[in-house]
matplotlib code that plots the C-alpha trace (Angstrom):
import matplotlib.pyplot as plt

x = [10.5, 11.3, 12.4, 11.9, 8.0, 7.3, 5.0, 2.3, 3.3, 5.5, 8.6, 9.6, 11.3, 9.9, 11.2, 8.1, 7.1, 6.8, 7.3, 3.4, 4.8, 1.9, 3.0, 6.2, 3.8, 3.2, -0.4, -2.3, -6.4, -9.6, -11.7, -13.5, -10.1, -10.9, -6.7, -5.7, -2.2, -0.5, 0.2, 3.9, 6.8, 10.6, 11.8, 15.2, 13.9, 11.6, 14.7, 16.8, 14.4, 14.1, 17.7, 17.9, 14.9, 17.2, 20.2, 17.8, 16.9, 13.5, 13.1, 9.1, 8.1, 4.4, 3.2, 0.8, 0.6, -2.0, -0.4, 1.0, -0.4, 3.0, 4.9, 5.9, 6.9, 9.3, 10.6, 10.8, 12.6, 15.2, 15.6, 16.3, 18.3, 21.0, 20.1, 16.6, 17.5, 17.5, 14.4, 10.2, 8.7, 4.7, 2.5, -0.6, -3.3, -7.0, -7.2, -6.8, -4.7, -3.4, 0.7, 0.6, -2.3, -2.0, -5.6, -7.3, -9.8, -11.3, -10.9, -10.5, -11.2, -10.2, -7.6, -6.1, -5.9, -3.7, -1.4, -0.7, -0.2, 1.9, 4.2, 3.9, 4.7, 7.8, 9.2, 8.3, 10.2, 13.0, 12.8, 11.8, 9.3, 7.5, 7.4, 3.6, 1.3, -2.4, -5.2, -6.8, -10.2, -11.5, -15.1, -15.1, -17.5, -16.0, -16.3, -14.3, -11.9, -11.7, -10.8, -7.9, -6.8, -6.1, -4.2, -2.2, -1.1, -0.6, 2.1, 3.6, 4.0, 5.5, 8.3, 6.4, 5.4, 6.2, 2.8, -0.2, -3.2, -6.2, -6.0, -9.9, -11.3, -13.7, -12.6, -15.2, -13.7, -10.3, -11.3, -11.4, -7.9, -7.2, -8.0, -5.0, -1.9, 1.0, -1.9, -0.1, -1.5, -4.1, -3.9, -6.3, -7.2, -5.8, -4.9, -5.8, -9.1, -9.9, -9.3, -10.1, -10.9, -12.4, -9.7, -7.4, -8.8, -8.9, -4.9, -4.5, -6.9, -5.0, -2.0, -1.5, 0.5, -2.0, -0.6, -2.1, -2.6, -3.4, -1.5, -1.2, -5.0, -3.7, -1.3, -3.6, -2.0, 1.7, 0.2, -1.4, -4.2, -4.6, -6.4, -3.5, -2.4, -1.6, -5.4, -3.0, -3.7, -6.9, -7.2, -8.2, -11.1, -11.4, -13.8, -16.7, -14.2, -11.2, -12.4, -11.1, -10.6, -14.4, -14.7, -10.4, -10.2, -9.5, -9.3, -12.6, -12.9, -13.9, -11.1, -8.6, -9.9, -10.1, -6.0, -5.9, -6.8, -4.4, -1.5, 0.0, 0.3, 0.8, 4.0, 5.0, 8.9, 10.0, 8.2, 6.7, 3.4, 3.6, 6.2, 2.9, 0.6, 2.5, 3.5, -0.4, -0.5, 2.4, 1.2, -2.0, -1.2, 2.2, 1.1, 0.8, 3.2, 2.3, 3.2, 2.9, 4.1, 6.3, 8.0, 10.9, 14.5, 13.3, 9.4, 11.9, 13.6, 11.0, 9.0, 12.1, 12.7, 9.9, 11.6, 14.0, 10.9, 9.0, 4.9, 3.0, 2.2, -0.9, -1.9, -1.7, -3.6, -6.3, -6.1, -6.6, -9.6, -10.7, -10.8, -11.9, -15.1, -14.5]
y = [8.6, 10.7, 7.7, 10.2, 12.2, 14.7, 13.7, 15.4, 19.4, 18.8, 18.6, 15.0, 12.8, 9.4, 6.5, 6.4, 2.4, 2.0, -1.5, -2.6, -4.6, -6.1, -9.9, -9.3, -9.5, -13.0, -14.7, -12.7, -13.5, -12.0, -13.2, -15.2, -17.0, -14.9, -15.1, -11.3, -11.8, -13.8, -17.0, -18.2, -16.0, -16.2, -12.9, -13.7, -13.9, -10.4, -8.8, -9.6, -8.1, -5.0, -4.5, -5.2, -3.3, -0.3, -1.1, -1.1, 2.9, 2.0, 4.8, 4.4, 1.8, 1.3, -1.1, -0.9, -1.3, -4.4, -5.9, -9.0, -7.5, -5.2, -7.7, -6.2, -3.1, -5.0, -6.7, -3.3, -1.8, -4.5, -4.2, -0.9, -0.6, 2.4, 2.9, 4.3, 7.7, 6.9, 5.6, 7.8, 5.4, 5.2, 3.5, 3.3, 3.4, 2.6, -0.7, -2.8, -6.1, -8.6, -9.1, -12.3, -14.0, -11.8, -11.0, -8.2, -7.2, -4.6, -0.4, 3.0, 6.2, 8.5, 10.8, 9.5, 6.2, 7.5, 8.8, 5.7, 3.9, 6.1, 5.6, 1.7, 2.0, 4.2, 1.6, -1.3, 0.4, 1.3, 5.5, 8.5, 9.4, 8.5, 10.3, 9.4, 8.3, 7.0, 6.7, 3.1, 3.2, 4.0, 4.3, 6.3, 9.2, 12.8, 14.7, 12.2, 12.4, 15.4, 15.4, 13.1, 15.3, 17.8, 15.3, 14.8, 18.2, 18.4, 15.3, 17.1, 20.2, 17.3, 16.0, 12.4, 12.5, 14.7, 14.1, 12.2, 10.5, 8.7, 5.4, 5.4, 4.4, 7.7, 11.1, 12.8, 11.2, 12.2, 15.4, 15.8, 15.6, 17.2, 20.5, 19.7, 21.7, 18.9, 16.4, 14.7, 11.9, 9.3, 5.8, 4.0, 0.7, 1.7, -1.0, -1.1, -3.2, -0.5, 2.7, 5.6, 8.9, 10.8, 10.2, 11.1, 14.4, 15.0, 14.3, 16.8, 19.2, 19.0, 19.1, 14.9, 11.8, 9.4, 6.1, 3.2, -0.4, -3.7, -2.2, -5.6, -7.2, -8.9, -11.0, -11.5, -9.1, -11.0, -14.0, -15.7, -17.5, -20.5, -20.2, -20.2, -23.2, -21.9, -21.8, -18.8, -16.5, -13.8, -15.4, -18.8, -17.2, -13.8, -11.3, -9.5, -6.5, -8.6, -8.8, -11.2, -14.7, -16.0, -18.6, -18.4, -21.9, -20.5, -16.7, -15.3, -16.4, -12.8, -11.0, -13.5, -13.3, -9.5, -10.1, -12.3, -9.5, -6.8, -9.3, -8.3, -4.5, -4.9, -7.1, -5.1, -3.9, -6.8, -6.2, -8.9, -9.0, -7.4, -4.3, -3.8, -3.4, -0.8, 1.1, 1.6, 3.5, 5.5, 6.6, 7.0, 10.0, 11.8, 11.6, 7.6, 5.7, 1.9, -0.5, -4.0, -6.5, -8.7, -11.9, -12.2, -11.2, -11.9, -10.4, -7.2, -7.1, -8.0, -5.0, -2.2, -3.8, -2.0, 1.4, 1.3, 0.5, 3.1, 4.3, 2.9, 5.3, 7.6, 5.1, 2.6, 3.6, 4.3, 0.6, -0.6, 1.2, 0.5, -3.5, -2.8, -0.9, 1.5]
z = [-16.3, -13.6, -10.7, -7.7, -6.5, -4.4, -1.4, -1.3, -0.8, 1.7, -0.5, 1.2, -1.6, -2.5, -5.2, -7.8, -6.7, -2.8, -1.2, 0.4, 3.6, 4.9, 3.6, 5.5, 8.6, 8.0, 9.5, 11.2, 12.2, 13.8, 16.1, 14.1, 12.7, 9.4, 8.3, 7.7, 6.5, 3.5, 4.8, 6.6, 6.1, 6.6, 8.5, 7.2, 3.3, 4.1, 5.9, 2.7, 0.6, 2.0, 1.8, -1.9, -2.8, -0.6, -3.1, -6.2, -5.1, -3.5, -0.8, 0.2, 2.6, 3.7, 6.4, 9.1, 13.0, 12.5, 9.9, 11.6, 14.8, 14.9, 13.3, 9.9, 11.5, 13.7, 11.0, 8.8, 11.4, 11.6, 8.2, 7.9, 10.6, 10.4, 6.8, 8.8, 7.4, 4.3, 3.5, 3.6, 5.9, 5.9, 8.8, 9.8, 12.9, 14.1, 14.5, 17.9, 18.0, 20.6, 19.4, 21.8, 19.9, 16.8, 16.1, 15.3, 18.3, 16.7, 16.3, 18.3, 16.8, 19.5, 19.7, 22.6, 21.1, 17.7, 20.4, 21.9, 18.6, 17.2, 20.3, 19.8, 16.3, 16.9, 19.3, 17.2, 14.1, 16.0, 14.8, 16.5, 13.8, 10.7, 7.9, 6.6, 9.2, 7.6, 9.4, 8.6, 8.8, 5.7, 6.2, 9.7, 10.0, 8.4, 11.7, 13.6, 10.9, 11.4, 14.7, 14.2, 11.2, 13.8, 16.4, 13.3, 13.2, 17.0, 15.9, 13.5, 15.6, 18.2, 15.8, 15.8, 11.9, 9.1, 7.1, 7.3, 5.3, 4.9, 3.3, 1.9, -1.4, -0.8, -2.3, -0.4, 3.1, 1.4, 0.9, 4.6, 5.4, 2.5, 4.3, 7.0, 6.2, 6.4, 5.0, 1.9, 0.2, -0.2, 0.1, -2.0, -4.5, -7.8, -10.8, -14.5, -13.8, -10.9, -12.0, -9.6, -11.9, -9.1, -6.3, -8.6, -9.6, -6.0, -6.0, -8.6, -7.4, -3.5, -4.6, -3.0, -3.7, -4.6, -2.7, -4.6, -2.7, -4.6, -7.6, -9.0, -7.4, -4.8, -7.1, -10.2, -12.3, -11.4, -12.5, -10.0, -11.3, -8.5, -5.4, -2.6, -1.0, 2.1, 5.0, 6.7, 3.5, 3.0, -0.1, 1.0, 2.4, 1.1, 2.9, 1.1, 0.1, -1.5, -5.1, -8.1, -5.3, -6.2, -3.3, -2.6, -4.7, -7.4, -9.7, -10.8, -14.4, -15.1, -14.4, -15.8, -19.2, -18.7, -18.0, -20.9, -22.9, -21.7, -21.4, -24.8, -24.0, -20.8, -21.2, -24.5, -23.9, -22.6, -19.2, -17.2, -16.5, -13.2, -14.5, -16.9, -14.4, -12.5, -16.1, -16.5, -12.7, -14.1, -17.5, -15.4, -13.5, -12.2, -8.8, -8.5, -6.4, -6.3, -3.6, -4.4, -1.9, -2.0, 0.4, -1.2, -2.9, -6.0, -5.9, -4.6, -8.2, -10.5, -8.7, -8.7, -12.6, -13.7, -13.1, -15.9, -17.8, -17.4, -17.9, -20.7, -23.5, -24.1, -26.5, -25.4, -22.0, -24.9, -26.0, -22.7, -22.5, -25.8, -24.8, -21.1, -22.6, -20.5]

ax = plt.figure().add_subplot(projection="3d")
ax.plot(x, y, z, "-o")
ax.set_aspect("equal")
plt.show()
Protein backbone atom coordinates (compact mmCIF):
# COMPACT_ATOMS: atom_id res chain seq x y z
CA UNK A 1 0.00 0.00 0.00
CA UNK A 2 1.04 3.30 -0.97
CA UNK A 3 1.69 4.87 2.96
CA UNK A 4 1.49 8.60 1.63
CA UNK A 5 -2.11 10.54 -0.19
CA UNK A 6 -2.59 13.39 -1.95
CA UNK A 7 -5.01 15.90 -0.23
CA UNK A 8 -7.44 16.68 -2.09
CA UNK A 9 -6.05 18.60 -5.49
CA UNK A 10 -3.91 20.61 -3.80
CA UNK A 11 -0.87 18.34 -3.99
CA UNK A 12 -0.33 18.64 0.10
CA UNK A 13 1.15 15.26 1.33
CA UNK A 14 -0.69 13.19 4.02
CA UNK A 15 0.31 9.72 5.87
CA UNK A 16 -2.79 7.32 4.73
CA UNK A 17 -4.19 6.98 8.69
CA UNK A 18 -4.66 10.43 10.40
CA UNK A 19 -4.64 10.71 14.31
CA UNK A 20 -8.58 11.99 15.36
CA UNK A 21 -7.50 14.23 18.53
CA UNK A 22 -10.65 14.97 20.08
CA UNK A 23 -10.00 12.41 23.21
CA UNK A 24 -6.77 14.30 23.72
CA UNK A 25 -9.18 17.22 24.77
CA UNK A 26 -10.22 15.47 27.66
CA UNK A 27 -13.95 16.36 29.36
CA UNK A 28 -15.71 18.69 27.92
CA UNK A 29 -19.81 19.48 28.55
CA UNK A 30 -22.88 21.53 27.29
CA UNK A 31 -25.14 23.43 28.93
CA UNK A 32 -27.17 20.85 29.92
CA UNK A 33 -23.91 18.81 31.43
CA UNK A 34 -24.41 16.44 28.28
CA UNK A 35 -20.32 15.26 28.51
CA UNK A 36 -18.82 15.97 24.99
CA UNK A 37 -15.38 14.59 25.38
CA UNK A 38 -13.87 11.06 26.42
CA UNK A 39 -13.62 11.06 29.95
CA UNK A 40 -10.07 12.31 32.10
CA UNK A 41 -6.95 12.53 30.24
CA UNK A 42 -3.23 12.79 31.01
CA UNK A 43 -1.67 15.66 28.80
CA UNK A 44 1.64 14.01 29.53
CA UNK A 45 0.41 10.38 28.14
CA UNK A 46 -1.46 12.48 24.90
CA UNK A 47 1.73 14.55 24.45
CA UNK A 48 3.79 11.19 24.32
CA UNK A 49 1.58 9.92 21.87
CA UNK A 50 1.67 12.31 19.48
CA UNK A 51 5.30 12.18 19.36
CA UNK A 52 5.53 8.40 18.73
CA UNK A 53 2.72 8.38 16.27
CA UNK A 54 5.40 11.41 14.52
CA UNK A 55 8.27 8.66 14.79
CA UNK A 56 5.90 5.87 13.42
CA UNK A 57 5.50 8.30 9.90
CA UNK A 58 2.01 9.63 10.94
CA UNK A 59 1.97 13.13 9.31
CA UNK A 60 -2.12 14.00 9.47
CA UNK A 61 -3.41 15.44 12.67
CA UNK A 62 -7.17 16.41 13.05
CA UNK A 63 -8.75 18.07 16.09
CA UNK A 64 -11.15 20.77 16.52
CA UNK A 65 -11.43 24.30 18.31
CA UNK A 66 -14.34 22.77 20.67
CA UNK A 67 -12.95 19.80 21.39
CA UNK A 68 -11.93 20.26 25.01
CA UNK A 69 -13.19 23.77 24.55
CA UNK A 70 -9.57 24.58 22.88
CA UNK A 71 -7.92 22.15 24.86
CA UNK A 72 -6.71 19.51 22.34
CA UNK A 73 -5.41 22.01 20.20
CA UNK A 74 -3.25 23.43 22.98
CA UNK A 75 -2.13 20.25 23.78
CA UNK A 76 -1.48 19.33 19.89
CA UNK A 77 0.50 22.29 19.62
CA UNK A 78 2.73 21.38 22.51
CA UNK A 79 3.16 18.37 21.08
CA UNK A 80 4.26 19.17 17.96
CA UNK A 81 6.31 21.71 18.91
CA UNK A 82 9.31 22.52 16.35
CA UNK A 83 8.51 19.34 14.52
CA UNK A 84 5.17 21.80 13.49
CA UNK A 85 6.56 21.70 9.96
CA UNK A 86 6.52 18.48 9.56
CA UNK A 87 3.23 17.40 10.20
CA UNK A 88 -0.64 18.39 7.69
CA UNK A 89 -2.48 19.77 10.53
CA UNK A 90 -6.45 19.81 10.30
CA UNK A 91 -8.87 21.96 12.58
CA UNK A 92 -12.05 22.95 12.73
CA UNK A 93 -14.68 25.89 13.45
CA UNK A 94 -18.50 26.94 14.16
CA UNK A 95 -19.14 26.14 17.37
CA UNK A 96 -18.98 28.53 20.47
CA UNK A 97 -17.35 27.47 23.84
CA UNK A 98 -16.42 28.93 27.19
CA UNK A 99 -12.39 27.53 27.83
CA UNK A 100 -12.87 28.68 31.64
CA UNK A 101 -15.94 26.38 32.16
CA UNK A 102 -15.33 24.25 29.04
CA UNK A 103 -18.80 23.97 27.67
CA UNK A 104 -20.16 24.20 24.54
CA UNK A 105 -22.58 27.44 24.36
CA UNK A 106 -23.67 26.96 21.20
CA UNK A 107 -22.75 27.97 17.25
CA UNK A 108 -21.97 31.02 14.84
CA UNK A 109 -22.28 30.83 11.27
CA UNK A 110 -20.98 34.11 10.17
CA UNK A 111 -18.15 35.03 8.44
CA UNK A 112 -16.91 37.24 10.82
CA UNK A 113 -17.11 34.63 13.40
CA UNK A 114 -14.67 31.90 11.25
CA UNK A 115 -12.30 34.78 11.26
CA UNK A 116 -12.01 35.08 14.77
CA UNK A 117 -11.67 31.40 15.33
CA UNK A 118 -9.24 30.74 13.05
CA UNK A 119 -7.11 33.42 14.89
CA UNK A 120 -7.90 31.56 18.29
CA UNK A 121 -6.97 28.45 16.87
CA UNK A 122 -3.61 29.64 15.42
CA UNK A 123 -2.65 30.95 18.81
CA UNK A 124 -3.87 27.99 20.67
CA UNK A 125 -1.74 25.64 18.21
CA UNK A 126 1.18 27.62 18.43
CA UNK A 127 1.53 28.01 14.07
CA UNK A 128 0.86 30.68 11.71
CA UNK A 129 -1.51 28.54 9.67
CA UNK A 130 -3.39 25.39 9.24
CA UNK A 131 -3.17 23.32 6.54
CA UNK A 132 -6.99 21.93 6.40
CA UNK A 133 -9.48 24.11 8.11
CA UNK A 134 -13.27 22.19 8.33
CA UNK A 135 -16.16 23.87 8.89
CA UNK A 136 -18.18 21.89 11.72
CA UNK A 137 -21.55 22.27 11.35
CA UNK A 138 -22.71 19.65 9.30
CA UNK A 139 -26.16 20.32 8.76
CA UNK A 140 -26.07 24.34 8.22
CA UNK A 141 -28.01 25.72 5.34
CA UNK A 142 -26.07 25.39 1.61
CA UNK A 143 -26.24 29.18 0.96
CA UNK A 144 -24.55 30.01 4.17
CA UNK A 145 -22.12 27.53 3.30
CA UNK A 146 -21.51 29.05 0.73
CA UNK A 147 -20.70 32.10 2.01
CA UNK A 148 -18.09 30.69 4.35
CA UNK A 149 -16.72 28.62 1.29
CA UNK A 150 -15.73 31.97 0.02
CA UNK A 151 -14.15 33.41 3.45
CA UNK A 152 -12.20 30.26 3.14
CA UNK A 153 -10.72 31.33 0.07
CA UNK A 154 -10.26 35.02 1.25
CA UNK A 155 -7.89 32.77 4.05
CA UNK A 156 -6.25 31.12 1.77
CA UNK A 157 -5.44 34.12 -0.42
CA UNK A 158 -4.33 35.49 3.41
CA UNK A 159 -1.71 32.74 4.09
CA UNK A 160 -3.98 31.57 7.23
CA UNK A 161 -4.92 27.94 5.65
CA UNK A 162 -3.83 26.02 2.75
CA UNK A 163 -7.31 24.13 2.12
CA UNK A 164 -10.51 23.72 3.60
CA UNK A 165 -13.64 21.33 4.14
CA UNK A 166 -16.85 20.42 5.33
CA UNK A 167 -17.01 17.70 7.88
CA UNK A 168 -20.82 16.55 6.86
CA UNK A 169 -22.30 13.19 6.52
CA UNK A 170 -24.30 14.93 3.39
CA UNK A 171 -22.77 14.67 -0.16
CA UNK A 172 -25.13 17.14 -1.41
CA UNK A 173 -23.90 19.85 1.50
CA UNK A 174 -20.40 18.50 0.40
CA UNK A 175 -21.03 19.17 -2.95
CA UNK A 176 -21.15 22.76 -1.98
CA UNK A 177 -17.72 23.34 -1.07
CA UNK A 178 -16.74 21.12 -3.50
CA UNK A 179 -17.14 23.99 -6.05
CA UNK A 180 -14.31 26.19 -3.97
CA UNK A 181 -11.01 26.04 -5.82
CA UNK A 182 -8.46 25.20 -2.76
CA UNK A 183 -11.60 23.06 -1.26
CA UNK A 184 -9.96 19.53 -0.59
CA UNK A 185 -11.67 16.94 1.28
CA UNK A 186 -14.59 15.76 3.26
CA UNK A 187 -14.87 14.88 6.59
CA UNK A 188 -17.45 12.31 7.28
CA UNK A 189 -18.65 8.79 9.35
CA UNK A 190 -17.14 6.06 7.44
CA UNK A 191 -16.49 2.21 9.00
CA UNK A 192 -17.36 -1.19 7.68
CA UNK A 193 -20.91 -1.23 9.48
CA UNK A 194 -21.44 2.49 7.88
CA UNK A 195 -20.43 2.55 4.62
CA UNK A 196 -20.86 5.89 2.70
CA UNK A 197 -21.18 4.87 -1.36
CA UNK A 198 -22.54 8.22 -2.32
CA UNK A 199 -20.01 10.58 -0.36
CA UNK A 200 -17.53 8.65 -1.83
CA UNK A 201 -18.54 8.90 -5.34
CA UNK A 202 -18.57 12.53 -4.64
CA UNK A 203 -14.66 12.12 -3.59
CA UNK A 204 -13.90 10.55 -6.78
CA UNK A 205 -16.03 12.53 -8.80
CA UNK A 206 -14.21 16.11 -7.02
CA UNK A 207 -11.24 15.03 -7.12
CA UNK A 208 -11.29 15.04 -2.62
CA UNK A 209 -9.71 13.22 0.19
CA UNK A 210 -12.48 11.59 1.86
CA UNK A 211 -11.48 12.25 5.72
CA UNK A 212 -13.27 9.44 7.62
CA UNK A 213 -14.28 10.00 11.58
CA UNK A 214 -15.44 7.10 13.80
CA UNK A 215 -13.28 4.75 11.60
CA UNK A 216 -13.42 2.18 14.33
CA UNK A 217 -17.37 3.28 15.87
CA UNK A 218 -16.38 5.10 18.53
CA UNK A 219 -14.19 2.08 19.96
CA UNK A 220 -16.55 -0.91 19.11
CA UNK A 221 -14.60 -2.04 16.31
CA UNK A 222 -11.13 -1.96 18.88
CA UNK A 223 -13.01 -4.06 21.07
CA UNK A 224 -14.85 -2.20 23.29
CA UNK A 225 -17.80 -3.97 24.19
CA UNK A 226 -18.63 -2.46 27.95
CA UNK A 227 -20.37 0.68 28.50
CA UNK A 228 -17.57 3.22 29.82
CA UNK A 229 -16.86 3.62 33.34
CA UNK A 230 -15.99 6.95 33.35
CA UNK A 231 -19.76 9.79 33.75
CA UNK A 232 -17.00 12.34 31.88
CA UNK A 233 -17.43 10.14 28.57
CA UNK A 234 -20.25 10.72 25.50
CA UNK A 235 -20.66 7.32 25.79
CA UNK A 236 -22.13 7.21 29.23
CA UNK A 237 -24.86 9.11 27.93
CA UNK A 238 -24.68 9.07 24.26
CA UNK A 239 -26.76 11.79 22.30
CA UNK A 240 -29.45 10.80 19.63
CA UNK A 241 -26.55 10.82 16.76
CA UNK A 242 -23.84 8.47 18.55
CA UNK A 243 -24.95 5.08 17.36
CA UNK A 244 -23.93 1.42 18.61
CA UNK A 245 -23.94 2.74 22.95
CA UNK A 246 -27.83 1.62 23.36
CA UNK A 247 -28.53 3.38 26.78
CA UNK A 248 -24.22 4.02 27.36
CA UNK A 249 -24.38 0.85 29.91
CA UNK A 250 -23.47 -1.21 27.72
CA UNK A 251 -22.80 -2.04 23.45
CA UNK A 252 -25.92 -2.49 21.30
CA UNK A 253 -26.26 -6.23 21.07
CA UNK A 254 -26.86 -5.62 17.34
CA UNK A 255 -23.78 -4.37 16.23
CA UNK A 256 -21.66 -6.67 18.35
CA UNK A 257 -22.88 -9.77 16.84
CA UNK A 258 -22.59 -8.00 13.46
CA UNK A 259 -18.64 -7.60 14.71
CA UNK A 260 -18.70 -11.12 15.75
CA UNK A 261 -19.30 -12.03 12.41
CA UNK A 262 -16.60 -10.01 10.61
CA UNK A 263 -13.97 -10.66 13.34
CA UNK A 264 -12.32 -13.53 11.40
CA UNK A 265 -11.60 -11.48 8.18
CA UNK A 266 -11.15 -8.61 9.77
CA UNK A 267 -8.29 -9.84 12.02
CA UNK A 268 -7.02 -12.32 9.11
CA UNK A 269 -3.00 -11.42 8.75
CA UNK A 270 -2.30 -11.23 12.01
CA UNK A 271 -4.06 -7.77 12.44
CA UNK A 272 -5.91 -6.85 15.41
CA UNK A 273 -9.20 -6.10 15.36
CA UNK A 274 -8.86 -2.51 15.04
CA UNK A 275 -5.84 -2.72 12.04
CA UNK A 276 -8.97 -4.69 10.35
CA UNK A 277 -11.26 -2.09 10.64
CA UNK A 278 -9.16 0.52 9.10
CA UNK A 279 -7.84 -2.24 6.15
CA UNK A 280 -11.64 -2.28 5.05
CA UNK A 281 -11.52 1.95 4.71
CA UNK A 282 -8.45 1.21 2.67
CA UNK A 283 -9.47 -1.52 0.29
CA UNK A 284 -12.57 0.64 0.28
CA UNK A 285 -11.46 3.49 -1.71
CA UNK A 286 -7.84 5.25 -2.52
CA UNK A 287 -9.01 8.40 -1.33
CA UNK A 288 -9.81 7.25 2.46
CA UNK A 289 -7.69 8.53 5.29
CA UNK A 290 -9.08 7.27 8.71
CA UNK A 291 -8.54 8.90 12.01
CA UNK A 292 -9.18 7.03 14.91
CA UNK A 293 -8.35 8.45 18.28
CA UNK A 294 -6.47 7.46 20.58
CA UNK A 295 -5.24 8.57 24.55
CA UNK A 296 -2.34 6.90 24.65
CA UNK A 297 1.40 5.54 23.55
CA UNK A 298 0.20 2.38 22.97
CA UNK A 299 -3.55 3.17 21.12
CA UNK A 300 -0.68 5.42 18.92
CA UNK A 301 1.11 2.06 17.78
CA UNK A 302 -1.63 -0.38 17.50
CA UNK A 303 -3.26 2.38 15.05
CA UNK A 304 0.18 3.31 12.87
CA UNK A 305 0.66 -0.91 13.03
CA UNK A 306 -1.92 -1.21 10.60
CA UNK A 307 0.20 0.46 7.86
CA UNK A 308 2.59 -2.24 7.32
CA UNK A 309 -0.54 -4.26 6.97
CA UNK A 310 -2.08 -2.93 4.54
CA UNK A 311 -5.98 -2.77 2.74
CA UNK A 312 -8.07 -5.91 2.82
CA UNK A 313 -8.52 -7.63 -0.55
CA UNK A 314 -11.31 -7.29 -3.17
CA UNK A 315 -12.54 -10.35 -1.83
CA UNK A 316 -12.63 -10.19 0.90
CA UNK A 317 -14.51 -6.64 0.91
CA UNK A 318 -17.08 -9.07 -1.08
CA UNK A 319 -17.28 -11.39 2.00
CA UNK A 320 -17.99 -8.70 4.17
CA UNK A 321 -20.74 -7.73 2.25
CA UNK A 322 -21.88 -11.04 1.64
CA UNK A 323 -22.46 -11.57 5.62
CA UNK A 324 -23.52 -7.77 6.19
CA UNK A 325 -26.40 -8.41 3.57
CA UNK A 326 -25.57 -5.65 2.05
Amino acid sequence: METNRTLGRGGIEVSALGFGCWAIGGEWQNTEGQPLGWGRVDDEESVRAVRRALDLGITFFDTADTYGAGHSERVLGRALGKRRDDVVLATKWGNVFDEETRTLTGSDDTPAYARRALTASLARLGTDHVDLYQLHLSDLDPARAAELRDACEEFVTEGLIRTYAWSTDDPARAAVFAEGEHCAAVQHALNVLQDAPDMLSLCAESGLTSINRSPLAMGLLAGKRQGPQDAGDIRSRPPAWLHGFGDGTSADPEWLSRIDALKEILTSEGRTLAQGALAWIWARSPRTVPIPGFRSVSQAEQNAGAIEKGPLTAGQLTEIDRVLGR
